[in-house]
N, C-alpha and C positions, 0 to 999 in steps of 0.2 A: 720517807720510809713507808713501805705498802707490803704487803702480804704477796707472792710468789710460789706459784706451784711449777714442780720442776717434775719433768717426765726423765727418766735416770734409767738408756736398757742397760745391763750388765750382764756380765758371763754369771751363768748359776754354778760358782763355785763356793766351797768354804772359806768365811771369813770376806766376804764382798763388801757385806750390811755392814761391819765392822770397820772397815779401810772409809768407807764412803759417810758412814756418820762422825767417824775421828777426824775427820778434814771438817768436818763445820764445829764441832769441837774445840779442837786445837788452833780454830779464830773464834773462838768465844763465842760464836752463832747459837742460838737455840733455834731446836727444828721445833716447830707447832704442830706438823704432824710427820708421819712415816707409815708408808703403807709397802709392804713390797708381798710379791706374787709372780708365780710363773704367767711366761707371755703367750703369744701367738708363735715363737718358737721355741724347739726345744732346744734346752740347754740353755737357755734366756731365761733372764727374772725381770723385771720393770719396778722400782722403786721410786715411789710417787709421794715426794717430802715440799711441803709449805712452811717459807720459813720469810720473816719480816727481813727486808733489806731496800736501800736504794737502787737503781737501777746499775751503778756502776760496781756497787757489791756483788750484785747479783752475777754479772758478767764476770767479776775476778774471780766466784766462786763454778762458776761454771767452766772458765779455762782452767782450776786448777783439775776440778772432776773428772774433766778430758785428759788430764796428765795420770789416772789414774790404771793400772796395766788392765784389770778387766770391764772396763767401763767403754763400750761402743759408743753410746752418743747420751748426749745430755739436751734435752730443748727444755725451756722456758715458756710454758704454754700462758701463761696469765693474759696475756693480751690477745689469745686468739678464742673467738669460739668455741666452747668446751663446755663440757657437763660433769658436774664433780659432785660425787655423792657420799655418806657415810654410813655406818651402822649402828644403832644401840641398842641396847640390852637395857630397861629400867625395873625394877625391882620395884613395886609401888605396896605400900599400908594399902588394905582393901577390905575391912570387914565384911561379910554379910550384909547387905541392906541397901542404904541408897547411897554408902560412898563407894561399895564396890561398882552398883549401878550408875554414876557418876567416872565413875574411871574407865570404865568400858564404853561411858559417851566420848569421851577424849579422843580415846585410841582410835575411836571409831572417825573422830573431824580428823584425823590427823593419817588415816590409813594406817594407823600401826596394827601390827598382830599380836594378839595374844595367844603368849607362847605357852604358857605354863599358868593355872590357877591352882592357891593352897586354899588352905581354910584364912590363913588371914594378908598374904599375899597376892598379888598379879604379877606376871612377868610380860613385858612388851616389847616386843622388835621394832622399831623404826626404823627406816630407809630414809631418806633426803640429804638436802646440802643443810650446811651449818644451822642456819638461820633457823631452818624447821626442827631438826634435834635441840636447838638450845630452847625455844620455846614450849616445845612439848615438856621438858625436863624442868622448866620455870613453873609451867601449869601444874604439873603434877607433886610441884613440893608440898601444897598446901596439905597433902594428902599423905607425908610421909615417902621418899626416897629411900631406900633400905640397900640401896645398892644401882650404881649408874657406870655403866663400861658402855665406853665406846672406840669406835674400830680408827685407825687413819685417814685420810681423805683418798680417795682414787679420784684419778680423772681422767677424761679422752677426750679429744676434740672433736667437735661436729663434723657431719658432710665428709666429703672425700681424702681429704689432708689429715692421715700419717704419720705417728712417728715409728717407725720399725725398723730392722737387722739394715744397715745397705749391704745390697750382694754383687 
């Protein structure tokens, strides 16, 4: 069992994200993540879901996905060269003084933005793959979490290889 990101184009119609999550579903699967968003064309969405499986899982779950009426093509990008990155939103305790000064060091090792300051809050944006969101958001407990959203995973593969419409 290992962790699988699946690159998913589909027609942007109503109800796609619906038919395409209910098949991992309806095999018991839990997705880890789900990211979906218009593509490089129109009337295209790309839905970019990580989900634990073995490799022959994987494969059953991708021939079924192909059998799906608005689903163009499905790759398995895990084993190619790729960049997969996420979003978070963390809501951190931050008084006045040196723990707010202290949290603005953080954000700072870690290139996150500060998006928004109250009087006893910070809000920060991070960017990265898992490993960097999960760390920031470990560091920053000590200090009060008040709220932590974060986005799907996206991902593309490096260099000149493609996954897009075939025409």
């Amino acid at each position: 069992m290992r962790e699988h990101t699946l690159s998913i184009l589909v027609e942007d119609r109503a109800g796609v994200l619906s038919r395409v999550s209910g098949l991992f579903s309806r095999r018991g699967f839990n997705i880890d993540s789900l990211a979906v968003g218009p593509c490089e064309e129109p009337d295209t969405s790309r839905i970019t879901i990580v989900v634990c499986g073995d490799d022959a899982l994987i494969e059953q779950i991708q021939k079924q996905l192909n059998k799906l009426i608005d689903v163009i093509k499905v790759s398995d990008i895990t084993d190619y060269e790729h960049v997969s990155r996420e979003i978070a939103l963390i809501k951190v305790n931050a008084e006045s003084g040196s723990s707010r000064a202290e949290v603005m060091q953080i954000a700072t090792t870690f290139r996150a933005k500060i998006i928004d300051v109250g009087t006893k809050t910070v809000i920060l944006e991070v960017t990265g793959n898992c490993d960097k969101i999960d760390a920031l958001e470990k560091l920053l407990r000590q200090y009060g979490v008040r709220e932590f959203v974060r986005t799907g995973r996206i991902a593309i593969m490096r260099g000149s290889k493609t996954i897009s419409v075939p025409k």
